[in-house]
C-alpha positions in Angstrom: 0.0 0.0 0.0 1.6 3.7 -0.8 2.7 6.0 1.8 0.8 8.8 3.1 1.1 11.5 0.9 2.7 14.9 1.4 1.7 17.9 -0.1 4.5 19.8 -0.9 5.4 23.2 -2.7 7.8 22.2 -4.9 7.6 25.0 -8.2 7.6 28.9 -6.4 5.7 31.3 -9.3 8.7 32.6 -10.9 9.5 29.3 -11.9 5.6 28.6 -12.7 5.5 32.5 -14.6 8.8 31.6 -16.4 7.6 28.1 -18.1 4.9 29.4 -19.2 5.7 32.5 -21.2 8.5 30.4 -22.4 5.6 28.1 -23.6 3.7 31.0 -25.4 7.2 31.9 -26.6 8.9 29.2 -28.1 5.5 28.2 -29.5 4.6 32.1 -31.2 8.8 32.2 -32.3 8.3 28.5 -34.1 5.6 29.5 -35.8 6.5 33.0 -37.0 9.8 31.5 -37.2 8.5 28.9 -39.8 6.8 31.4 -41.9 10.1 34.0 -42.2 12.2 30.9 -43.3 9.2 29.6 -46.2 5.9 31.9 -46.3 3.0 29.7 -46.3 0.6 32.7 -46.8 0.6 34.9 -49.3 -0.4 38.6 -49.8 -3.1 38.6 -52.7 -3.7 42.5 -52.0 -0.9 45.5 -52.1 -2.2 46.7 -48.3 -1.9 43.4 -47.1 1.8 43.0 -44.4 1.6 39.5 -43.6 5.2 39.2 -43.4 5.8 42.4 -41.7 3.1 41.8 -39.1 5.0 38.1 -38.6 8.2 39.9 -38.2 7.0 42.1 -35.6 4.9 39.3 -33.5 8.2 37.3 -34.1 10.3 40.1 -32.4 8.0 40.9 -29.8 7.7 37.1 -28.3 11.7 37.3 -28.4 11.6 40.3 -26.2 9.3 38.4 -24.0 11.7 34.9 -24.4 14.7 36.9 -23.9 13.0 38.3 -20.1 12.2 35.4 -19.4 15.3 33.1 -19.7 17.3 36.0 -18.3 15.2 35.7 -15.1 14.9 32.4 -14.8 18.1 32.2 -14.6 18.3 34.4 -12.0 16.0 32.6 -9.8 18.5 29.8 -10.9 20.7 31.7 -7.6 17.8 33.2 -5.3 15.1 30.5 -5.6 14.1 27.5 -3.3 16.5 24.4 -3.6 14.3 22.8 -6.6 15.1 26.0 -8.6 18.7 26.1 -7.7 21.8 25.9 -10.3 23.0 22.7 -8.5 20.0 20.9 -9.9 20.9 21.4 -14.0 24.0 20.3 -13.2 25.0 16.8 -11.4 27.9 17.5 -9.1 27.1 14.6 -6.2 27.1 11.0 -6.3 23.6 10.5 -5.4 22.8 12.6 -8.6 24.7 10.6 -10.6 23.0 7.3 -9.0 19.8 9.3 -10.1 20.8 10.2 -13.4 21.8 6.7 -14.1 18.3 4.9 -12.3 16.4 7.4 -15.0 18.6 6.8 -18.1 17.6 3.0 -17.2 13.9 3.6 -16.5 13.5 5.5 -19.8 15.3 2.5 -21.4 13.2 0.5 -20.1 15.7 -1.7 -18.3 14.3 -0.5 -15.6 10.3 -0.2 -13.7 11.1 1.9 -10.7 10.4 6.0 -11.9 12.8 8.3 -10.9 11.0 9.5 -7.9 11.8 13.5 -7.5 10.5 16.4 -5.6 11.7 18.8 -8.1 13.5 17.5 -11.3 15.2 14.5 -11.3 18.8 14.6 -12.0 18.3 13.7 -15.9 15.4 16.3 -16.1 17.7 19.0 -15.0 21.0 17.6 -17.3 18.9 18.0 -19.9 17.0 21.3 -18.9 20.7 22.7 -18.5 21.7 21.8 -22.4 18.1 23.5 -23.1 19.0 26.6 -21.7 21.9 26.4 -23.9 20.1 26.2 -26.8 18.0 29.1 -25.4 20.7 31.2 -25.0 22.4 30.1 -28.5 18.5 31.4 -30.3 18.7 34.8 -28.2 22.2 35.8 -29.3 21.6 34.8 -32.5 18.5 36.2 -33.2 19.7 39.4 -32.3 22.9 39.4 -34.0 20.3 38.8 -37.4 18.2 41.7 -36.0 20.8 44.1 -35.5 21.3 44.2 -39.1 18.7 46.8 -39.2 20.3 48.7 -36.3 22.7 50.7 -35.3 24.7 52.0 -32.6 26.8 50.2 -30.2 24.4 48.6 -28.0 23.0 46.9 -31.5 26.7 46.2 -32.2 27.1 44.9 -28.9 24.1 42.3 -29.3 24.9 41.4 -33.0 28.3 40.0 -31.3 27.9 36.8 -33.2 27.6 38.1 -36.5 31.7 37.8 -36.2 32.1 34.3 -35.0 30.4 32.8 -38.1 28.6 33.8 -41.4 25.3 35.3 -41.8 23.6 32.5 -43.6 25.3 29.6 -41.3 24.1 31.3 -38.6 20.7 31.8 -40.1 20.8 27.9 -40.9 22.0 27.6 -37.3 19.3 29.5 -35.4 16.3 27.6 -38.0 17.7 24.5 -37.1 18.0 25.0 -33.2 13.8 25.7 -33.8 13.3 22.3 -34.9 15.7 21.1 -31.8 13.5 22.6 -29.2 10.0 21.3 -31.0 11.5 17.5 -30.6 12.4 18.7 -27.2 8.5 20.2 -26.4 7.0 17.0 -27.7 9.3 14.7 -25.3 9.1 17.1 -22.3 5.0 16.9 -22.7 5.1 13.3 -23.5 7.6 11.9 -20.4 5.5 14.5 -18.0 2.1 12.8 -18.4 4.3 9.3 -18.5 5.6 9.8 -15.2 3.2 11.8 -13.7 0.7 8.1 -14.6 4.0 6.5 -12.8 4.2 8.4 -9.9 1.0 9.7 -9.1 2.5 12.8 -7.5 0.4 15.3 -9.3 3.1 16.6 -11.8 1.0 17.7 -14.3 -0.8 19.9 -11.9 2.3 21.1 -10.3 3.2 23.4 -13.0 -0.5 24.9 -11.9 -0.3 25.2 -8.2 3.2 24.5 -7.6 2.5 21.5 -5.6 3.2 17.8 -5.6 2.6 15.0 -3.7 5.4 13.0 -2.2 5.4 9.9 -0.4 9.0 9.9 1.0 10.1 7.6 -2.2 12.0 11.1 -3.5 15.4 12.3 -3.0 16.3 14.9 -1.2 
């Protein structure tokens, strides 16, 4: 028979506010995104600005992506220990036993979930290559948007137009879109998987901010 179970506060609202705009975000930038890189509407009228109007709602949900990120990572430093840095990154040797009991449960060499009160140490490997990518399609989105600007702050954001060429790192920041749409798909997929698993209430955690524990998790 299970355990009682806990209810505990597990994701504060910055980290709750934060995954979602990213949500609205990355999904708004992939669209948009898609339709800079190949039109699939076209103007049939001389008033019409479909691609303008794409640019700008592109731009704007940057902005928005760019706040976000920057203060999530932030909280990465201020908030509780589920938020912290030292969970992207597996520095002890019960994270590594962690990482290692998920790899294997995802394999399915294995039936025992990786029972977590925040993210498990593969959640948060994983997450910390994410942000990665995140940072990689803010720097180089601006650098292709400073091409209309000027000044040194511009100059100052378009940094990576010198580390590689224009259309590579057009290619580059296109490709990283398709990168993070396999990544949404898994990330919703192995949620409700492990949320059937556990039974902890993860879904609804990214809601309230609550889960349920039963003392199986790590601490």
């Amino acid at each position: 028979m299970d355990k009682e179970r806990i209810r505990t506060y597990a994701w504060e609202f910055p980290v709750r506010l934060t995954h979602w705009l990213n949500v609205v975000s990355i999904l708004t930038l992939s669209i948009t995104g898609f339709y800079i890189g190949q039109p699939f509407i076209h103007a049939v009228k001389s008033n019409q600005y479909i691609m303008g109007w794409m640019r700008f709602i592109h731009f704007v949900a940057a902005y928005v992506f760019t706040m976000s990120v920057a203060f999530r990572i932030y909280w990465m430093f201020v908030g509780n220990r589920y938020a912290r840095i030292g969970v992207f990154i597996p520095h002890t040797s019960r994270q590594w036993r962690d990482l290692w009991g998920a790899v294997k449960f995802y394999l399915f060499l294995s039936k025992k979930p990786p029972y977590a009160v925040g993210h498990t140490a593969f959640a948060g490997l994983v997450y910390f290559f994410i942000f990665l990518i995140y940072l990689f399609q803010i720097f180089s989105g601006f650098a292709l948007y400073s091409l209309s600007h000027t000044g040194d702050l511009w100059n100052t954001l378009g940094w990576m137009k010198g580390v590689m060429h224009l259309q590579t790192l057009r290619l580059y920041h296109h490709l990283a879109m398709y990168i993070l749409m396999v990544f949404v798909i898994g990330h919703v997929y192995l949620s409700w998987y492990l949320d059937l698993k556990e039974r902890n209430g993860l879904i609804s955690s990214i809601f309230s901010g609550y889960k349920f524990v039963t003392g199986k998790e790590w601490e």
